[in-house]
N, C-alpha and C positions, 0 to 999 in steps of 0.2 A: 459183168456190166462194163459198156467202155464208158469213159469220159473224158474232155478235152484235157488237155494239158498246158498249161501258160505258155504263152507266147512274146515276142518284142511286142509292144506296145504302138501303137500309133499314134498320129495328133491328126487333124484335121488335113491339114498341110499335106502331108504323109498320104492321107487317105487320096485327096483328090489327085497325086502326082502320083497314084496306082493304078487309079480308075483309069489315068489319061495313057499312062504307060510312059510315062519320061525318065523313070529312072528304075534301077531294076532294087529292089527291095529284098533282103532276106527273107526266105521262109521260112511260115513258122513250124514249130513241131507238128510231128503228126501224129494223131491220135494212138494215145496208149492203153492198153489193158490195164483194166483195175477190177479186186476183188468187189463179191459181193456185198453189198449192206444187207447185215443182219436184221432180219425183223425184231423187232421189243418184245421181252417176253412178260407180257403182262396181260392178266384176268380180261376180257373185252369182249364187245357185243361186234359183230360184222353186222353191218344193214346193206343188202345188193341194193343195187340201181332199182326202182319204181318202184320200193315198198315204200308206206308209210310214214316210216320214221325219216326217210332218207327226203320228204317233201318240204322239212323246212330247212334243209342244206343250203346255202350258196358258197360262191368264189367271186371274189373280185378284184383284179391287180391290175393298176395303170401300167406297166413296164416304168418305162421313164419318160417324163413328160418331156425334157430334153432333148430325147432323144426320136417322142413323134413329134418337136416344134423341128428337129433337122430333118426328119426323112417323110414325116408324115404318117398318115395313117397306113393300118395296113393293106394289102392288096386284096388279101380276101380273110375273108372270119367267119370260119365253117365247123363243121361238127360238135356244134354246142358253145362256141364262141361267140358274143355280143359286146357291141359299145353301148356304153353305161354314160347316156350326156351327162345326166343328173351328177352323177358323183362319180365322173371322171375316169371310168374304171373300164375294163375287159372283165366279162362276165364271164364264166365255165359253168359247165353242167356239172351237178356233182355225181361220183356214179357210186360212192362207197365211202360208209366212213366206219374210224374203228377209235372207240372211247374208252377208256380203259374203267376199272368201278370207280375208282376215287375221282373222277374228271380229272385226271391229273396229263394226261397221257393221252393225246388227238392226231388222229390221223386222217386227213380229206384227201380223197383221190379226185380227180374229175375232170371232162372229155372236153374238148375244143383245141380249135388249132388258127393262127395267126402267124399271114404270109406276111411277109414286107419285103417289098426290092425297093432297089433306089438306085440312082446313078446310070439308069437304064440308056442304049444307044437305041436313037428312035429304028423305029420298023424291024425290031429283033425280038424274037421269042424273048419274054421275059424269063423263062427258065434259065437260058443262056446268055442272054445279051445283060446281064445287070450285075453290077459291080458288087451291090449288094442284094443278099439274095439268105432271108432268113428264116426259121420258122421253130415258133415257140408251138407243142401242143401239150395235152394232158397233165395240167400239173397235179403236183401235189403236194401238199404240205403235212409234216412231223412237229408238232405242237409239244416239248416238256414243258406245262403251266406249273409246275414245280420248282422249277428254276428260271421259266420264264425266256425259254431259248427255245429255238427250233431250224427247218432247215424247208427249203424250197428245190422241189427237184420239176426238170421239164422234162421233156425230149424234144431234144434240137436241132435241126439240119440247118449246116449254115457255110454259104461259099465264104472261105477267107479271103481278106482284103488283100495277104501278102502275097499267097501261094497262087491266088484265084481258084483253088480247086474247092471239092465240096468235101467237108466233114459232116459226117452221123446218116441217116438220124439214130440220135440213141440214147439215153437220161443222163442226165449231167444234173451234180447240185452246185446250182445256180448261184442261191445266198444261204447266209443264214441269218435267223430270226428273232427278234427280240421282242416281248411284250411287257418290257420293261414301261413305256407311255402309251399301252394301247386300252382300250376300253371293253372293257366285257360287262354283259347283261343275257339274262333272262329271263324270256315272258312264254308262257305256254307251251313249256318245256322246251324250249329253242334256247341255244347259246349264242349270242354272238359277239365278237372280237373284230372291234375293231381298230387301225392304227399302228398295226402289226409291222415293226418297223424290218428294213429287208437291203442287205448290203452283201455287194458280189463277192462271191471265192475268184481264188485265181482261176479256178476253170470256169465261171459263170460269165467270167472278164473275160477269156478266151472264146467262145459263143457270140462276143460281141466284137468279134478280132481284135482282140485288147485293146480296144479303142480308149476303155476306160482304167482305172487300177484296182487292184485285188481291197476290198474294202469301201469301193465307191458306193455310195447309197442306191435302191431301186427305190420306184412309188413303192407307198405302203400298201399293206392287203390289208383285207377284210376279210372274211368267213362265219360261215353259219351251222347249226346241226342238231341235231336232237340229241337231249342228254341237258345233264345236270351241270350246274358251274360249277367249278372248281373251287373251291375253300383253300385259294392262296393268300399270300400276301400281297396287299395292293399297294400300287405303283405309287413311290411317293411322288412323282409329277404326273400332269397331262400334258399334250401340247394342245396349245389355246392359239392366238390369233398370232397372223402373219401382215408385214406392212413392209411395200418398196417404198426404200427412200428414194428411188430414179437417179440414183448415183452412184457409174458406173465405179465397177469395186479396182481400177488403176487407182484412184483415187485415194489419196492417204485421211478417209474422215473416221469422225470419232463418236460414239455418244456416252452421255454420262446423264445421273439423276439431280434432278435441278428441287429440291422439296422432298415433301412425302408424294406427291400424287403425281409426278410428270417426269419425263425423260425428254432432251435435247440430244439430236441428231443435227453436225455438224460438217458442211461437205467444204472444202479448198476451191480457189477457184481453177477451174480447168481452161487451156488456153485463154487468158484476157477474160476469163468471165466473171462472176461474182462469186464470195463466200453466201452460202447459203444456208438457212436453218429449218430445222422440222421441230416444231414444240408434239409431243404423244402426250395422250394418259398411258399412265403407266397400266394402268388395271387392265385396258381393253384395246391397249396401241391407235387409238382412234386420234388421228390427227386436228390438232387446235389452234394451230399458227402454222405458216409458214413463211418465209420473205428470202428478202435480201439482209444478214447482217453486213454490217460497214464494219469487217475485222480486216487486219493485215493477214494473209495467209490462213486463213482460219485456225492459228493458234488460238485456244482456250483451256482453261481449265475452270475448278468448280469447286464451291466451298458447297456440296451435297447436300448435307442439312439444313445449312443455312440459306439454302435458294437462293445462290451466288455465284454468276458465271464471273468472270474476268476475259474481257478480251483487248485488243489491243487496237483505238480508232482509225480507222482507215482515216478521213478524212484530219484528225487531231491528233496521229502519230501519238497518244497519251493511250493509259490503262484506264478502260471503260467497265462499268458492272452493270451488268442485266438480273432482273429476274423473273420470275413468272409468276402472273397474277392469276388471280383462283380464276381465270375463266379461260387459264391457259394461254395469253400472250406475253409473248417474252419485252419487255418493255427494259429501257437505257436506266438507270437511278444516278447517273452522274460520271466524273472523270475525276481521276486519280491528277491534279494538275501538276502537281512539284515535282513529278517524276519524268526527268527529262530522259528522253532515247536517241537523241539529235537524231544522225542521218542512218544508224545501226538499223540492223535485220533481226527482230524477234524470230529466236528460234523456239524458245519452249517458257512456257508460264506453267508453274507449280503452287497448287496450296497446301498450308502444312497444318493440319486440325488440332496438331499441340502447341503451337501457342497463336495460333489465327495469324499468322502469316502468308503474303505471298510471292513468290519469286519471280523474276523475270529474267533470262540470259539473252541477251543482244548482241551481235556481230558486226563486225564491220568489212567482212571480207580479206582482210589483211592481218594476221593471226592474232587480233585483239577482239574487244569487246568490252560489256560492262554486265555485272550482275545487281541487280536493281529488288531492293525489298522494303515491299510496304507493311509495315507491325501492325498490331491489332488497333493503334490509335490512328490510323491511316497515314501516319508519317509515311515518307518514301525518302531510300536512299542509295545512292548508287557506288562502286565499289568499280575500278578500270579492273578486268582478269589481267590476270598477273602472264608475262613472257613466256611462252610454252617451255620454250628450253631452260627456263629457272625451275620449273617443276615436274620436268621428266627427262628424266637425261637418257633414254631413247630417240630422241629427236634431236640431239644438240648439231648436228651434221644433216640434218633434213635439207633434203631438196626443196621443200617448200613447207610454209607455215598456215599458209594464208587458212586452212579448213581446219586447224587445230581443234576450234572451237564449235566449229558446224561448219556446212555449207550454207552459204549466206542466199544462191539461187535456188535451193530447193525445197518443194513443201512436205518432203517426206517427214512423217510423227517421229521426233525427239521427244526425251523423258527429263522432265524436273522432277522427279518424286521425293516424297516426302519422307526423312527419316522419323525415329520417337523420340527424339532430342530437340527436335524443331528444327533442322539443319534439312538438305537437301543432298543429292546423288544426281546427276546429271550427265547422260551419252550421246556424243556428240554423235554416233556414227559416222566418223570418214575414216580415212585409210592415209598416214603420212608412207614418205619413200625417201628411201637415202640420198646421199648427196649426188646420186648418179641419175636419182627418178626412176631405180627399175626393181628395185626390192622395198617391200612393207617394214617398216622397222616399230610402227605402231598403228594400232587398228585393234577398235571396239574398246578402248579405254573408258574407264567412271571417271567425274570428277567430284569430289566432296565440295560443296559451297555452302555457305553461311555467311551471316555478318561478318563473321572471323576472318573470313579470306576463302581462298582457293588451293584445292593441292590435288594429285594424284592419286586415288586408291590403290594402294600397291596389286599385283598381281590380279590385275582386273582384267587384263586382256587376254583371249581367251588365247589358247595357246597354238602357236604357228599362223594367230591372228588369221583363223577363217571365215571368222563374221564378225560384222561390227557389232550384233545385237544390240539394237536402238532400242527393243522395248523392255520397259523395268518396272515390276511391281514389287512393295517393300510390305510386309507383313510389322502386325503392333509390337511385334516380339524383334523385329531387325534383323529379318530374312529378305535378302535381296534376291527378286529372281530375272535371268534375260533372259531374253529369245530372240530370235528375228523372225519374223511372221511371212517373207519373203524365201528360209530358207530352211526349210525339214523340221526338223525333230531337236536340233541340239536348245540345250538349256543351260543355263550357269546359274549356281546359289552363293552369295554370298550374304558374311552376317556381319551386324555393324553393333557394337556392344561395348559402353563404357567407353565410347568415343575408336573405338580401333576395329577394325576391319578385316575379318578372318575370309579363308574360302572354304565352301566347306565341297561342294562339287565343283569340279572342274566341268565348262562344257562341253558336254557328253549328248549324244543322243539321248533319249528318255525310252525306258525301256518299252516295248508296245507300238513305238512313232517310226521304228526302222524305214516305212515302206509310206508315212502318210506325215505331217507337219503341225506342228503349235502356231492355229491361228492367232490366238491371243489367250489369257488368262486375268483370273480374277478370285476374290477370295470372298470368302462365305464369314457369316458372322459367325457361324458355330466352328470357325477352324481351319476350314479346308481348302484347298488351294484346287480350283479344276479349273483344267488344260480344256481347253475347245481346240478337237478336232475334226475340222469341218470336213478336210477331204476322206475323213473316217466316219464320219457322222456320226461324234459321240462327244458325248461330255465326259473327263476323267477325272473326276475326285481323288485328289491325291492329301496326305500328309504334309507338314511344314519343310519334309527332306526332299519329297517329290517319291513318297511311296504309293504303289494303287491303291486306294481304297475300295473302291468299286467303281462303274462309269453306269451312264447313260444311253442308249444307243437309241440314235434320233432315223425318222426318214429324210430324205429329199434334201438333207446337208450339201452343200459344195465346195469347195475351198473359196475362200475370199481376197485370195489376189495378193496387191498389194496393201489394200484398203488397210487404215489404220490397226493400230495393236489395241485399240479401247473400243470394242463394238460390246462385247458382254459385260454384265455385272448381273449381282442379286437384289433385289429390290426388300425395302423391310418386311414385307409380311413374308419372303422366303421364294416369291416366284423368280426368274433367271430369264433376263434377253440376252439372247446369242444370235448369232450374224451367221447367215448363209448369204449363196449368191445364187441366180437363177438366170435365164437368156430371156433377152428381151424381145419376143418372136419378131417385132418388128424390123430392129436394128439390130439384133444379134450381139447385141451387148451385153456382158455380162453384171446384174446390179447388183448391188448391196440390199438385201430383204433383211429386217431387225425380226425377230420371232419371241412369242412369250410362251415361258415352258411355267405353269400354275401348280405351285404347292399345291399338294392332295390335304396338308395337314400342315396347320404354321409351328414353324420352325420354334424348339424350344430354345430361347436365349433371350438374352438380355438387351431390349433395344438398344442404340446408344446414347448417351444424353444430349441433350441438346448443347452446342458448345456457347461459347461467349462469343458474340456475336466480335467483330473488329468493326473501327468505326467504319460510316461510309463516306464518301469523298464529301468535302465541305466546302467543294465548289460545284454551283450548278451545273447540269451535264451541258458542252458544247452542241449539242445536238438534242434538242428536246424530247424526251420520251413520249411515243405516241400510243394510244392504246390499241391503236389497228396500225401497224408496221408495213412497210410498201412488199408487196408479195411476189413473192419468185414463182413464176412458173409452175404447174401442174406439173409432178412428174409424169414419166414418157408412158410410164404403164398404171394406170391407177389403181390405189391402194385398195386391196380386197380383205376381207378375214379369216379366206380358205384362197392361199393360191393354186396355181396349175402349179404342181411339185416337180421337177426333174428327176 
């Protein structure tokens, strides 16, 4: 059997300066021989095409919905091929299916075929005159419901974008399959699956002139058949509902849980516009608020249990608290007044749940600032940061100081995170340079703060200072983790214990992330630490060192850009939002979608206790809490419960 062979990649860019012919392009490989796939050797029933059993079979796979909001639908859909409005799908005839005795073991073959061109030059045979020029027919699908994996094969004929010539047609496996969140049922001895998640091989990406990468998500399938379910393990999640926040994912926003019952979605304002908010339930992402908040830069953070945002008043330059009332509006409860920020640039506010504390680091553009902490009594205090070159002498020779602390111009997510001590950890993300301005001499440094003062975590920066890693999660035990969510796979651990500060990884790629990126991360109450890899579409459960546990493998994931490092978390009873992005068919923007992945089974552990509340401000709010908030715009695409997947 032949199959594609991976190929240079393209970007959109790329593709259209092909179609046009302006610049000449490497070809790609050309199709190579590969051995046979052995059949399974296992006990099993064949049913041909137009028996009986074989009449409550179906197929139904969207391709990628992305990829028909770019090119459209297809040109023609014959030989048992059909569009499914209802549920989104490309239907196939089924013509065989082989089940093995245990249902363990599924095989669906089945007929239809889907042309698509695009980029077509008017009055030209479409065979010839179209840039792209596709065609998916006969798939099939290898079902192991024993381990919950499988594999998707077509047969492909497809002009490459680089070469312009035509490969196949000939079978190629496309994805492989996960039924780790898919749903299975049977009624009158019919099985069906569905939610069958489906993410490209390199050669299924080559089919697509690599337009995409080896691991990119496909729509999910569905499938049907006669025969008995399978007596597996079930899935400890589903995926449940989906909501655009209409904010596109350049965007550095954030969300976190404001109570038990609600999540706050957080966008920056984009050119001159406003900071904005989305109050969800958490249960069913159904939106209950939305407006204009008055923050500076949409920093916030959140006392979680305590249904306690902290943000910082646009119009009172002072630290403001909201929270959200049982009918889900996010309402002002006052301002923090004694806490002076004069004419300083809030870069990051942190809360710290061990002793109800909150932080605030301010800039002024000029290598100073002030770190500002209001105690559990609502006192506030402010503390000038100490001269960079008094506490790192890596910089004493800097060409410039002034970002020591942050960039005081940009809304990119900086971390105040919370240590177990009640202290904090704080990344400025910038890049100093020597006294010449053309070498890095420090970049991606921690900085420890607390009442005490300010210092340097030794050996925090990562080494040869390749990324700043702005984002930082700190585990109850004093595991620090970065990333940068802008830049692949690498991560840093370090542990903070007894007041001193060890490393225990160096940043390293994470093993598995070689080829795809750590959106962002989050920890689990029972332990675990999982990596969201959207451009993977999986969730990785990992150990406190960043060992595998097992993952997730989601549909219709997408990488999320630049968009903030805090879009997922777990919510109490154990269900998980995590952040994908999708196209905006209108304006081809790519947004930020929040998604809820629903415990099958709540999580055994120990809720956390409710903490001591810290006072709240003891000066009425400058701005009166209103219980209907002035409301921001509808987003661009309205929020549905099932989107179009990409």
């Amino acid at each position: 059997m032949k199959i594609f062979t991976s190929g240079t990649r393209l970007s959109k860019g790329a593709c259209a300066l092909a179609v046009a012919g302006a610049v000449a392009l490497p070809l790609a490989p050309v199709l190579a021989e590969n051995i046979n796939i052995a059949a399974q050797n296992v006990a099993a029933q064949n049913v041909a095409a137009g028996d009986q059993a074989t009449a409550g079979a179906s197929f139904g796979w969207g391709v990628r919905a992305s990829f028909l909001s770019y090119n459209g639908m297809p040109r023609e859909m014959t030989d048992g091929a059909a569009w499914d409005a209802t549920a989104k799908q490309f239907t196939f005839t089924p013509t065989s299916t082989t089940v093995s005795e245990d249902g363990k073991q599924v095989t669906l073959q089945a007929a239809g075929r889907l042309w698509f061109t695009g980029h077509c030059a008017e009055g030209q045979d479409p065979e010839t005159g179209c840039a792209l020029n596709l065609t998916f027919s006969n798939p099939r699908v290898e079902l192991n419901l024993a381990d919950g994996t499988g594999s998707l094969y077509m047969t492909v004929r497809t002009k490459n974008y680089a070469s312009g010539k035509f490969e196949g047609p000939m079978e190629v496996k496309m994805a492989t399959l996960s039924t780790g969140t898919a749903k299975q049922s049977e009624k009158d001895g019919v099985v069906s699956i569905s939610g069958i998640s489906a993410n490209l091989t390199a050669d299924g990406n080559h089919a697509f002139s690599d337009f995409y990468n080896e691991g990119a998500s496909l729509d999910p399938l569905s499938i049907s058949y006669n025969g008995s379910a399978a007596n597996t393990p079930k899935s400890a999640y589903s995926v449940a509902e989906s909501y655009n926040t209409g904010a596109g994912v350049s965007l550095p926003q954030n969300t976190a849980r404001l109570g038990q019952n609600h999540i706050v979605h957080v966008a920056p304002p984009s050119f001159g516009g406003d900071t904005t908010y989305t109050v969800l339930t958490s249960s069913n992402l159904k939106m209950t608020d939305t407006g204009v908040l008055k923050a500076i830069k949409g920093v916030f953070a959140v006392d979680a249990d305590g249904n306690r945002m902290l943000v910082i008043g646009s119009e009172t330059n002072k630290p403001e608290l909201y929270t959200v009332t049982a009918e889900g509006k996010l309402v002002s409860s006052g301002t923090y007044s004694d806490a002076e920020l004069g004419a300083n640039t809030v870069k990051a506010i942190g809360y710290n749940p061990a002793n109800n504390t909150w932080g605030i680091v301010s800039v002024d553009g000029q290598g100073g600032g002030k770190l500002t902490i209001i105690d559990a009594s609502g006192k506030a205090t402010s503390q000038a940061l100490p001269k960079p070159d008094s506490i790192d002498p890596q910089v004493v020779n800097a060409y410039s100081l002034d970002e020591y602390y942050g960039d005081s111009f940009s809304n990119n997510t900086v971390t105040l995170a919370p240590l177990p001590d009640g202290s904090f950890v704080y990344a400025p993300s910038t890049s100093i340079y020597d006294a010449a301005g053309e070498k890095v001499v420090q970049k991606g440094h921690l900085l420890h703060m607390s009442s005490n003062g300010v210092s340097l975590v030794p050996n925090s920066s990562p080494a040869g200072y390749d990324t700043a890693l702005p984002s930082t999660l700190v585990s109850p035990k004093g595991y620090i983790y970065r990333w940068n969510n802008w830049y692949g796979g690498k991560v840093q651990i370090l542990k903070y214990e007894n007041g001193t500060f060890s490393v225990v990884r160096e940043s390293a790629t994470l093993e598995g992330f070689e080829k795809t990126e750590v959106a962002t991360m989050f920890l689990t109450r029972a332990g675990n630490v999982v990596v969201v890899d959207a451009s993977g579409s999986r969730l990785v459960f990992m150990d406190e060192t960043l060992n595998k546990v097992n993952e997730v493998v989601l549909s219709s994931m997408r990488k999320t850009d630049k968009s903030g490092g805090y879009n997922a978390l777990e919510l109490p009873n154990g269900d998980i939002i995590y952040p994908t992005s999708f196209e905006n068919p209108n304006t081809y923007e790519d947004q930020l979608w929040l998604n809820r992945l629903a415990a099958n089974s709540a999580p055994e552990q120990t809720p956390a206790p409710e903490p001591t509340k810290s006072a709240e401000p003891t000066v009425a709010p400058t701005v009166a809490p209103t219980a209907e908030p002035t409301k921001a715009p509808e987003p661009t695409v309205a929020p549905t419960a099932e989107p179009t997947k990409p």
